[in-house]
Structures are given as structure tokens and as C-alpha cells.
N, C-alpha and C positions, 0 to 999 in steps of 0.2 A: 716493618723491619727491613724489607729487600731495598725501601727508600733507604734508607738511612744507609746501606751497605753499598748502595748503587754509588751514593755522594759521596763516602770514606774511598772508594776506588777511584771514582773521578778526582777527588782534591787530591788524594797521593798521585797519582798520574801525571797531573797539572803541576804539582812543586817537583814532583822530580828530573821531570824535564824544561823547567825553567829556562830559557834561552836568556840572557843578562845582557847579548852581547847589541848592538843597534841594526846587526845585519837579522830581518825575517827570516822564521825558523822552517825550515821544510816543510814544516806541517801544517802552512799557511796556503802552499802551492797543491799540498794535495788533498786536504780537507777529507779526508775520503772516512774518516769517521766521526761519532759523534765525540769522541774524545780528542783526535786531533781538532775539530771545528772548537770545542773547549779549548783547547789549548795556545793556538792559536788568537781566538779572541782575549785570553789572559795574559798572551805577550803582547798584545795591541794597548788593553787596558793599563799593562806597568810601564807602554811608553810614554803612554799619555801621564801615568801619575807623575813617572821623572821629570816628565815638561812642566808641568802644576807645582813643583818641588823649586824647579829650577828660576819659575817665573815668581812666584811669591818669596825666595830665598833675595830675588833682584831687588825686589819691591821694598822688601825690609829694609835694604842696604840702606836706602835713601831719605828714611824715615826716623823722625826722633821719637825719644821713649814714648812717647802716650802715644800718638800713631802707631808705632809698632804693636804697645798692647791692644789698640782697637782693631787692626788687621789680626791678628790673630786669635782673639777671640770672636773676628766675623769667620776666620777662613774653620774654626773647631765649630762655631754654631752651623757653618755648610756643610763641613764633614756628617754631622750627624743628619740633619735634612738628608742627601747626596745618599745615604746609608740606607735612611729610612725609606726613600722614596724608590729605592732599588730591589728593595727587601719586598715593596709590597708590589713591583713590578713582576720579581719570582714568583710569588705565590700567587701568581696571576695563572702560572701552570703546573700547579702543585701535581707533581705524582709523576710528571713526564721525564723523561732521561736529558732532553734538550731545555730543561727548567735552565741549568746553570746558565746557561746564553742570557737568557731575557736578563738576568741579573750582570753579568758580565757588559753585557753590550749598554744595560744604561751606564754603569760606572763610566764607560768608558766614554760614553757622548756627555756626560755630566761631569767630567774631571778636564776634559777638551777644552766644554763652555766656559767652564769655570778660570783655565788657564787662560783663554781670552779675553776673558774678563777683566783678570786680576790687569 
């Protein structure tokens, strides 16, 4: 139960101070807790998802209808891999307060790879 209350505080934490903007959020420079180091690496993770957004948005442009539908049901069949294989890097440290990183930090190298890819 204190898991589950520990997470409900960290995710409200991490959406309410959201940073959208492209300049790094203070709480990058000062890391000084385990919720800014969360915080922090989930404004790292939604740069990198904008970039992945922005480079598969490119990709489509140039592509006709059946490419398009083959790129996008490659890039939903990664979403779910990308998800999954995130999900079992978490629970790699079940029960600890710094769980949410190991999860955050793969998104965030696997959303990168991905955008280089595409």
C-alpha cells in the first residue's frame, strides 16, 4: 500500500510541474531530490518523445498510402516492445523510491534510438 502511495505522489509531482517549454527545468541543475531527479529525467524523456513525434511526422510526409500504413503500424508494434521492455526494466527494482528512473531513463534512450532510426 505505501508503494502504491509513494507512486500516486511521485506521478502528481512529475505532471504538475511539467516544464513544456525547450529551456531545462531547474530541477535538472539541482537534482537534489529523488523527485526532482524524477522530474527531471521525465522532462528529458518528453524531449526526446517530441523529437520521435517530429521525425516520424517527417517521414510520413514523404510517403504514399501503403508506406505510410506500414510505418505506422511498425512505429505502434515499437511503441508496445519500447513499453514493454521498460516496464520489465522497472520491475527490475520493485519496491525502491528511485524504481521510477530505471523506467524513465529507458524510455527515454529507447525513444532517442528510435528517433534515429526512423
Amino acid at each position: 500500500m505505501r508503494y502504491w502511495l509513494s507512486v500516486l505522489v511521485l506521478t502528481f509531482a512529475i505532471s504538475s510541474s511539467a516544464d513544456t517549454s525547450g529551456l531545462e527545468p531547474d530541477v535538472c541543475v539541482t537534482q537534489a531530490t529523488t523527485v526532482e531527479m524524477i522530474q527531471c529525467a521525465d522532462w528529458h524523456y518528453k524531449q526526446a518523445d517530441r523529437w520521435l513525434n517530429q521525425v516520424y511526422k517527417n517521414q510520413s510526409k514523404y510517403k504514399d498510402a501503403p508506406a505510410k500504413k506500414l510505418l505506422r503500424d511498425a512505429q505502434r508494434a515499437w511503441i508496445k516492445f519500447r513499453d514493454a521492455e521498460c516496464q520489465s526494466q522497472r520491475d527490475a527494482g520493485r519496491g525502491g523510491t528511485i524504481v521510477p528512473l530505471f523506467e524513465i531513463g529507458c524510455l527515454t534512450s529507447m525513444t532517442e534510438n528510435r528517433a534515429r532510426a526512423l
